[in-house]
N, C-alpha and C positions, 0 to 999 in steps of 0.2 A: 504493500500500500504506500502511495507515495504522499509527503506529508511537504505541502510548500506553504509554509507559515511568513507573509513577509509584511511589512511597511501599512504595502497597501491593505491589508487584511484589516486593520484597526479602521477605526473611524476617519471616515472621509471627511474632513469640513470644510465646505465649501461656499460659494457666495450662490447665493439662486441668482441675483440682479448679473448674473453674468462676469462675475470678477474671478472668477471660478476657470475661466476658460486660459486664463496664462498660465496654468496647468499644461494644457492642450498645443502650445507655440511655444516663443521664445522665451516664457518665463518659464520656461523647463530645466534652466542649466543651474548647476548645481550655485548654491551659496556666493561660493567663490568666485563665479561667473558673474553674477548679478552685481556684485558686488564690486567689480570693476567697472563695471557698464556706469554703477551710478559715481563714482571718484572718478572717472575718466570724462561725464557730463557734467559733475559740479567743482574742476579745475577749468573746462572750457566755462563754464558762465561764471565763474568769479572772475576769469581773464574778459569775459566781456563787459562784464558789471566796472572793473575797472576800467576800460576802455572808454565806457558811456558818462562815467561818473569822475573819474578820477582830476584833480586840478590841471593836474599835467598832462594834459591829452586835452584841455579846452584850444581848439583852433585858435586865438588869439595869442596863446604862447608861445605853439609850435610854429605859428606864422612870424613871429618874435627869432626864433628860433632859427627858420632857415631863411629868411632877411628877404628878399623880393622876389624866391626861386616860384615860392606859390602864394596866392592868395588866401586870403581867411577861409573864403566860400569855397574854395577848393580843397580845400586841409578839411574841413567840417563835413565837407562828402566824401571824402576819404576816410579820416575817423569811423564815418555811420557805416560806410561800407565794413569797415574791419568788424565793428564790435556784431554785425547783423552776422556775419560770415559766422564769427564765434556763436551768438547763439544760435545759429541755425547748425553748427556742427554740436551744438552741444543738447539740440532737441532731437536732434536725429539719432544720437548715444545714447539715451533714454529711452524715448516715446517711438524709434522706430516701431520696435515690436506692437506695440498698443495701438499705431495706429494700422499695420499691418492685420490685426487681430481683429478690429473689430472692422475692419473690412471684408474679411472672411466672414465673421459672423454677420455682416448686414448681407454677404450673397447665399448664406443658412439660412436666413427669415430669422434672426435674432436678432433684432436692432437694439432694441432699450437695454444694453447693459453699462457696466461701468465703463468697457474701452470705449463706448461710442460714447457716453457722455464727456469722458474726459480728453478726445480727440476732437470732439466738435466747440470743449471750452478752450481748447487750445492755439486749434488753427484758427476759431475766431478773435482772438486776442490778438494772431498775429495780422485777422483782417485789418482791424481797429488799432494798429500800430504798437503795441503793446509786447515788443518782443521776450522782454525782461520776465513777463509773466506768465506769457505762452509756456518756458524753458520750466517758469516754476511748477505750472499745475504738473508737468511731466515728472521733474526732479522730485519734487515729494509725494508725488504718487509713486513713485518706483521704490521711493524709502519707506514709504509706509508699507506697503504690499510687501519688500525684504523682509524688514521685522512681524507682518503678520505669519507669512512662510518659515518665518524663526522660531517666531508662537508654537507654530501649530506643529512645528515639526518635534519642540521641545516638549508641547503637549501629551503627543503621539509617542515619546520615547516613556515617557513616564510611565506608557502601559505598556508598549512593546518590550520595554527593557525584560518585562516579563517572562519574553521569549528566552532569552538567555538560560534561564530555570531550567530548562528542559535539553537534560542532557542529550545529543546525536547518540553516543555510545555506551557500551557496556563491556565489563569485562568477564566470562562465562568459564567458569570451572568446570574441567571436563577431566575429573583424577587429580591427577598432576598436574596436567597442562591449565595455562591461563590463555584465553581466546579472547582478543577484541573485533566487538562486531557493532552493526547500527541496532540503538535501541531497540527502534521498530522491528529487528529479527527473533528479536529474543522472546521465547515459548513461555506460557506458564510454566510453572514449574520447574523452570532452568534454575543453578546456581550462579550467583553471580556475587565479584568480588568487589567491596568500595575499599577503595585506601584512602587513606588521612588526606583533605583535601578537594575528594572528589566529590560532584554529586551523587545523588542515587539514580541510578538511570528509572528504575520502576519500583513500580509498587509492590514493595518487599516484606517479607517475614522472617527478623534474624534466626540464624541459624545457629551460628558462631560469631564470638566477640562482645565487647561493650565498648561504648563510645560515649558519645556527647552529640551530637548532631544540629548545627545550626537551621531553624525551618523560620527564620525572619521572610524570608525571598514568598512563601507562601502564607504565613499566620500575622505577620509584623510583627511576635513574637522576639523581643531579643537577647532573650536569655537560652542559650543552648540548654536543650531538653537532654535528658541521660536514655540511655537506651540497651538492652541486652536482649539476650534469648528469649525470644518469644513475642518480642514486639515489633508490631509495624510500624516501619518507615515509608514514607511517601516517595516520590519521584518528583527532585529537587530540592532535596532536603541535603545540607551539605556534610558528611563525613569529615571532624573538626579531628580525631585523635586516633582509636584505637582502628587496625584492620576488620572489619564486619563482612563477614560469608551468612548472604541470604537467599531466600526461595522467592522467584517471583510469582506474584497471586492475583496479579492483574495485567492482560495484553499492555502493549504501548498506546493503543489509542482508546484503552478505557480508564489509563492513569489519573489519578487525582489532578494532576496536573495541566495532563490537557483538556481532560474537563474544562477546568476553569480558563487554560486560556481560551479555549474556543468559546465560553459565554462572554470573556473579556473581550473577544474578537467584535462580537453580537452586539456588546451592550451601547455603544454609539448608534448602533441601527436604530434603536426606539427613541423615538422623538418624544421630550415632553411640550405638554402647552404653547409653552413659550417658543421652543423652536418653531412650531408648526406656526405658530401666529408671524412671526417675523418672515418665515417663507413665504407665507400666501400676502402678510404684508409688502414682501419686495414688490413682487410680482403686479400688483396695484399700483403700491408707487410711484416706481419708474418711470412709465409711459403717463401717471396724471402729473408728473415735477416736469416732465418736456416738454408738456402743452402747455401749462403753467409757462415756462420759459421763454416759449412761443409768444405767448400773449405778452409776456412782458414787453419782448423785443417789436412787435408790431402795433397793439391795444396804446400804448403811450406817444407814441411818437405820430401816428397817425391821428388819433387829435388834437392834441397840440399843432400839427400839421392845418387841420380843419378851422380848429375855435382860439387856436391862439398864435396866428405865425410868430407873432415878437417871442416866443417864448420856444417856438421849433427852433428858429437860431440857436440858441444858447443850450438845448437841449435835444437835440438832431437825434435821426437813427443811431449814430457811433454810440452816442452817452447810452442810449436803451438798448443793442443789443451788447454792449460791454458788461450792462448789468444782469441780461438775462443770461449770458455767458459764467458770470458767478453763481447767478441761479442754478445754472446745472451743476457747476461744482460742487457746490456746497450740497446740492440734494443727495448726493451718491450714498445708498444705506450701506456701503459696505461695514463700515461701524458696527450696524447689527449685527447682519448678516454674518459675519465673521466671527464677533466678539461671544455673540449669545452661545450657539454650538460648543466654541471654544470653553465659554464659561464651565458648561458643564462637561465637557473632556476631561476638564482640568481637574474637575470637582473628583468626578470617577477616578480619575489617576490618582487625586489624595487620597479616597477613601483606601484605595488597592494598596499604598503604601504602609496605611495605618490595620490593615489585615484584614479590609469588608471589602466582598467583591459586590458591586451594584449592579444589577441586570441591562440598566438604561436610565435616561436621562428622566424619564418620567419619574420610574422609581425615586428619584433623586428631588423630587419635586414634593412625591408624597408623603414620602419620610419625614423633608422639614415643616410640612404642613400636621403633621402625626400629633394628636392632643389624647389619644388611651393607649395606653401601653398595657397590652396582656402577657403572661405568662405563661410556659408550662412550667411546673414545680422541679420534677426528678429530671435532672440531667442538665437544665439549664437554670436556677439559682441553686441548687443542690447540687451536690458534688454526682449523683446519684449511683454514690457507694458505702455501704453501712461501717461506722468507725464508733469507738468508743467514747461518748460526749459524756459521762459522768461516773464516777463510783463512790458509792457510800457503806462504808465497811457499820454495823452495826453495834461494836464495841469500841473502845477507846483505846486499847490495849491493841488495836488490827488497825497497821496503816494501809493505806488505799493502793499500796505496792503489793503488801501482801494479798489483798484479796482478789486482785488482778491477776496476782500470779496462781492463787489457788483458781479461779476460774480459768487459764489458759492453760494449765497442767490439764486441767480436769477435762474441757474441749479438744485435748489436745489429740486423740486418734479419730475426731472426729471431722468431717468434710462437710459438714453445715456450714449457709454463709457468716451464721453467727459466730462460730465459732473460729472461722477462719481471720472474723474480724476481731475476738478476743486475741489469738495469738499476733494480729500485726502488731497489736497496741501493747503485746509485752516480749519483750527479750532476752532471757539470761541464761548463764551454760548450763542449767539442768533443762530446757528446752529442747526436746528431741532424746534425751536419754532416762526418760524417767520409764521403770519396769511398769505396764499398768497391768490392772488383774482386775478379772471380775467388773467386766466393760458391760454395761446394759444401758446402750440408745434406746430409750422409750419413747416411740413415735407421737409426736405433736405434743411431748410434756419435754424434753431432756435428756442429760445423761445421769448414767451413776457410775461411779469408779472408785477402785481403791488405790488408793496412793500411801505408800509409806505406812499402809497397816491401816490406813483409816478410809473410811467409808464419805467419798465427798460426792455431791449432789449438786449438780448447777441446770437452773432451768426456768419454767414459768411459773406461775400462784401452783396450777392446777397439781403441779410435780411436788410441791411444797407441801400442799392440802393431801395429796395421795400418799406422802412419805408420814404424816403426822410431823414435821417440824417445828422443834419448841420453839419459843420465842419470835414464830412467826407473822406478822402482819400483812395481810392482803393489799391493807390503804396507804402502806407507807409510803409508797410513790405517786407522787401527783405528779411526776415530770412527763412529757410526750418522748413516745420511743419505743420500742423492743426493750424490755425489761428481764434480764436475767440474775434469777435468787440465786445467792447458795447457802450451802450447809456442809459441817463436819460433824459428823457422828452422831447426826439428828439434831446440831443443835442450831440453829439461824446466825449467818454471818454479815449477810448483808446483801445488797443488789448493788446492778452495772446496768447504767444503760446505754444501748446503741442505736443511734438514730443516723440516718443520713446528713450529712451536714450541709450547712450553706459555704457555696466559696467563696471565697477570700474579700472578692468585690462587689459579689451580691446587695449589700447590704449599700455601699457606694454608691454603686448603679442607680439603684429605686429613688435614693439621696439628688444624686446629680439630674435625673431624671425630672421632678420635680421643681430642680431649678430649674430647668431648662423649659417650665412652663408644662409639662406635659400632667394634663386636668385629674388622670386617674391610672392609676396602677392594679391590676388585676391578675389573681391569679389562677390557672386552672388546673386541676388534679385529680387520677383516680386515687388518691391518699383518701385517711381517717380525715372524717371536720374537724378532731382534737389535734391531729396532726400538723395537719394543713394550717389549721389557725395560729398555730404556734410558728409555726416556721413564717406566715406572712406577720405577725405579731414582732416578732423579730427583725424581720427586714423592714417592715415600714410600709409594707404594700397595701393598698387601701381596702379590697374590697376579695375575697376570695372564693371559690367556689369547688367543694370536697367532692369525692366520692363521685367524679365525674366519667361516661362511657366516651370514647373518642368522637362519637357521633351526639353525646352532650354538650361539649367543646364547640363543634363545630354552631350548635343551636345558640349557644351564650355569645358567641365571638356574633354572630346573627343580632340577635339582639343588641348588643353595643352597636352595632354598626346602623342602627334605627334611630340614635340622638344626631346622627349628620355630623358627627366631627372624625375624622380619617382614623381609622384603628389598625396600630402594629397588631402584631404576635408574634411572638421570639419564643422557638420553641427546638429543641436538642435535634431535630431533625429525622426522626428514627420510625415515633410514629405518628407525626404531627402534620404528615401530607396535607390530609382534607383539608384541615384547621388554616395552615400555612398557606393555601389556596384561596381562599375564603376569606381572610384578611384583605385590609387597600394595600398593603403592606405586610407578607410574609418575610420573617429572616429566620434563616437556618443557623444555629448556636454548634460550633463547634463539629461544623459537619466537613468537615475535610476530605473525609474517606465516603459519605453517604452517597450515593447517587440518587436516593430519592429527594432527598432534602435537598440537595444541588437543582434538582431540574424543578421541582414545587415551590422556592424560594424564589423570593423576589432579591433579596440580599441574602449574601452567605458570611459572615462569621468566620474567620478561619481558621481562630482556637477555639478555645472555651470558657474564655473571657467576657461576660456580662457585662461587662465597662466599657466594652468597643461600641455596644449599643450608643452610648452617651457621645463618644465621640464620632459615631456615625449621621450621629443629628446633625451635631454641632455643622460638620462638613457641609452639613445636606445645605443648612439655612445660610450658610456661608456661603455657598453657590448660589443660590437663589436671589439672597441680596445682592449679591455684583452681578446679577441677571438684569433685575432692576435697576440697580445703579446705572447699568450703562442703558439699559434701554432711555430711561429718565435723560440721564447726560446731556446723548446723542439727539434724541428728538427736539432737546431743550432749545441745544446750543445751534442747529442744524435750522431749525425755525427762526431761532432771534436772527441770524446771519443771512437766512432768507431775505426777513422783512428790511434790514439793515439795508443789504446788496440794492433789491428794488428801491430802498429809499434812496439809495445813491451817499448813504453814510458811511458804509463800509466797503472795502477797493478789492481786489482778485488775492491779495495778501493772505485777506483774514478769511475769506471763503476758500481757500487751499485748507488752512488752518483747518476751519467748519468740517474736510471731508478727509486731508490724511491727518491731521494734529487732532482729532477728536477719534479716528480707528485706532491710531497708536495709542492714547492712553487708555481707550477699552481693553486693546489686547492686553495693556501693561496692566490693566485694573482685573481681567480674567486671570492671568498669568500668577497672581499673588496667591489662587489656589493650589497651585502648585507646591507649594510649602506649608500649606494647612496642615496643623497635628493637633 
């Protein structure tokens, strides 16, 4: 299968008004190309600008100068002749191509785009005498369109760089021998070797080794994760230390990795609102700012002509089509067009930094619009792995080590998950060498065992109640959790409890959450109501909902979604499909490895980090503001310069400004996403 991942694959953005098309021609040369074009045109017009302006080049000097050889009037049409030569070599070093361009495109039937606007305010500037301005609307359109091509291409690395992740090869143990081949050949099930260094080519199940493994490139993670026998590793994950021999357990093109670059590929495709509105607004635009231009350049001068000849003198055709000639300039939406798309490339590409992969620009829309935040409990604010959160030994005389340890002896040849979780939480060298005897697993009560001559007992009430245990009490734990008694020799020692815990930022999350404006926090769970309350009790979360069926979920997330305000769900990915579906707003929690979660999300999570949510907002309304900002800007500044130009207050100067000086700082006002954390 052949796998050609390149440039072009990410997000096209481009101008609909046509600006789009020096893609197509002469603006196809690389950087370095462009870039001479425009130093090679803005050394000829500062040599002309000098020529025109400079003291020493006025014909009365020069005629000073060579004494009766020539005449003033004759030095003065010499002079004009040089500096015209200069900027006519210095428009032709720029604006050839644009005006070549939109000469093509007017024998395509595309006339209203930016080259045809910006060659009709150019050549008419040089109708009206104006050669100094003609060179500029060129000259800064070539420098603005540079830097937006620098935008976009800076944009575009920030998610392509992604490509890199994704190792070409692999190294395949075959015995003895080590074999380097392309990723894409390599079989399930092959052996494959990473050395300190390298990436993982695929998605791997160690065999051999322990390492440390940097997975920043996928999770934004940047704490290298440990890793040994028995764990999977992803593909692009980088091998920081020890040699690792693994089993691959996913082809190459069903890897975690390309997964996601291929939705990264996707996610530019979906347009949100705002782009679509700026599109179909170009498209409008264009051809009503021309005719608009039109009128200017005829509607004025032709009455004045009629109803005021004193005033046609002073204000002739030249004065009205010089002004509708700014009129075109300054209308050109590239600004938009450019900067919006860009906006949220940019936005996508911080998110993808910070470890959220975003589907599409919509999504990106929704998110910072998001006022309810739902929850699944296990697996996404829960660790959802059962650990030791309390013990209380029942005597004063039994610290809370020994009764830990009398319960993980006593669990100890047992394969319950309870018990598996007593022995993580204790460790000592009689662990693993204690003789046992007289082992009775009593199904859905416990165990009973003798250790060391004595008869110990760990388990629920019911085991407690069935053995006769003195000194035992049913009520003494009011805490939420899996509650396990014990006993030596019949006599009551004390209980442990194990409940799944909250991680680390859980609790942060729901915190940051809330500042961030979001109206209600919700959680959903098939847990106990004592459970569940306790654990949103603890985190802070507003409103919960127990003892839920996955097709319950899906009815409550329904319901919120009937107050009209946009509802996430951030859910472990696993079995949160429907739910994640059903959402404005699905995001997958830690779904790296899942493929359902991955194609049912709307945003994916790429550790198991709760607090990414927070700053996945953050991103979103951060994109969204400089969406508006520049829209605002652009239209503001692009109007006032309009009416200026027609009023004859403002000159081709400030309307150049109006159309590249107002795209360059959109791109530079999107471009600041780029570093959003």
């Amino acid at each position: 299968m052949e796998h050609t991942h390149h440039h072009e694959h990410g997000a096209h953005i481009h101008c609909e008004c046509g600006c789009h098309d020096h893609h197509e021609h002469e603006h196809d040369e690389d950087e370095g190309g462009a870039l001479k074009k425009i130093l090679s045109a803005a050394v000829l017009f500062a040599a002309a600008l000098l020529v025109e302006h400079l003291p020493f080049f006025a014909p009365e000097r020069l005629a000073t100068l060579f004494g009766s050889a020539f005449d003033a009037a004759t030095i003065a049409q010499g002079v004009r002749a040089v500096y015209i030569v200069l900027y006519l070599a210095a428009y032709l070093a720029c604006g050839r191509g644009v005006v070549l361009g939109a000469a093509r495109n007017i024998k395509s039937g595309e006339i209203f785009d930016e080259q045809f606007l910006m060659t009709v305010a150019s050549l008419g500037a040089v109708f009206v005498g104006e050669f100094a301005e003609a060179v500029a609307v060129m000259l800064f359109y070539m420098i603005g369109e540079f830097f937006q091509d620098y935008a976009v291409d800076k944009s575009r690395d920030s998610i392509s760089a992604l490509m890199d992740i994704r190792p070409d090869h692999a190294t395949i143990v075959e015995g003895s021998e080590r074999k380097t081949v392309h990723a894409e050949d390599v079989a399930v099930g092959a052996i494959v070797e990473i050395k300190p260094g390298e990436r993982v080519p695929l998605d791997c199940v160690i065999q051999e080794g322990t390492s440390f493994v940097d997975t920043s490139a996928l999770t934004g993670e940047s704490v290298p994760r440990e890793v040994s026998v028995g764990c999977e590793i992803m593909a692009g994950f980088v091998n920081t230390q020890g040699v690792l021999t693994a089993k691959v357990t996913k082809p190459y093109g069903e890897s975690a990795v390309t997964r996601i670059l291929e939705l990264t590929e996707k996610a530019s495709e979906v347009k949100a609102k705002s782009e679509k509105f700026i599109t179909r607004f170009a498209k409008v635009y264009t051809p009503i700012v021309c005719a608009l231009a039109v009128c200017v350049a005829l509607v004025p001068p032709v009455a004045l002509k009629l109803f005021a000849p004193a005033l046609f003198a002073q204000y002739g055709w030249s004065v009205w089509v010089y002004r509708a000639l700014m009129f075109l300039v300054v209308s050109c939406p590239c600004a938009l067009v450019i900067s919006v798309p860009l906006s949220f490339f940019s936005g996508i590409g911080a998110e993808s930094a910070n470890g959220v992969l975003v589907k599409g620009s919509n999504y990106m829309e929704a998110l910072a619009s998001a006022r309810i935040a739902v929850f699944d409990k296990t697996g996404t604010l829960t660790k959802g792995t059962f650990a030791v959160t309390s013990i209380n030994p029942s005597e004063s005389n039994l610290s809370e080590d020994e009764l830990l340890a009398l319960a993980a002896h006593a669990e100890g040849c047992s394969n319950h998950p309870i018990s598996l979780s007593l022995r993580a939480a204790h460790s000592c060298p009689m662990c693993g060498k204690i003789p046992y005897q007289n082992v009775h697993e009593i199904s859905g009560q416990g165990i009973q065992v003798e250790l060391n001559g004595e008869t110990v007992l760990a388990g629920n009430r019911t085991l407690m109640l069935a053995q006769k245990v003195n000194g035992f009490d049913e009520n003494v734990s009011s805490e939420v959790g899996t509650v396990v008694y014990i006993a030596v020799q019949g006599a009551y020692k004390g209980f442990i409890i194990i409940s799944d815990e909250a991680k680390e930022d859980a609790q942060e999350t729901i915190r940051s959450l809330k500042k961030l404006g979001i109206k209600q926090t919700v959680m959903l769970t098939g847990d106990t109501k004592a459970t569940a309350e306790k654990v949103a009790a603890d985190l802070g979360v507003d409103t919960v909902f127990a003892e839920l069926l996955p097709q319950d979920k899906v009815s409550r997330v329904e319901e919120l979604l009937t107050s009209g305000e946009k509802v996430l769900f951030v859910g472990d990915g696993i079995n949160d499909s429907p739910v994640l579906a059903r959402a404005d707003v699905g995001i997958a929690m830690g779904a790296l490895g899942s493929d359902a979660a991955i194609e049912a999300a709307d945003v994916v999570i790429m550790d198991d980090k709760p607090s990414r949510l927070a700053i996945a907002i953050r991103i979103a309304r951060q994109t969204v503001r400089v969406v508006r900002q520049n829209i605002i800007f652009a239209l503001g500044v692009k109007a006032a310069i309009m009416l200026l130009g027609a009023l004859g207050i403002a000159n081709m100067w400030v309307a150049v400004f109006g159309d590249v000086g107002v795209a360059f700082l959109c791109v530079l006002n999107a471009m600041r996403l780029l570093k959003a954390r």
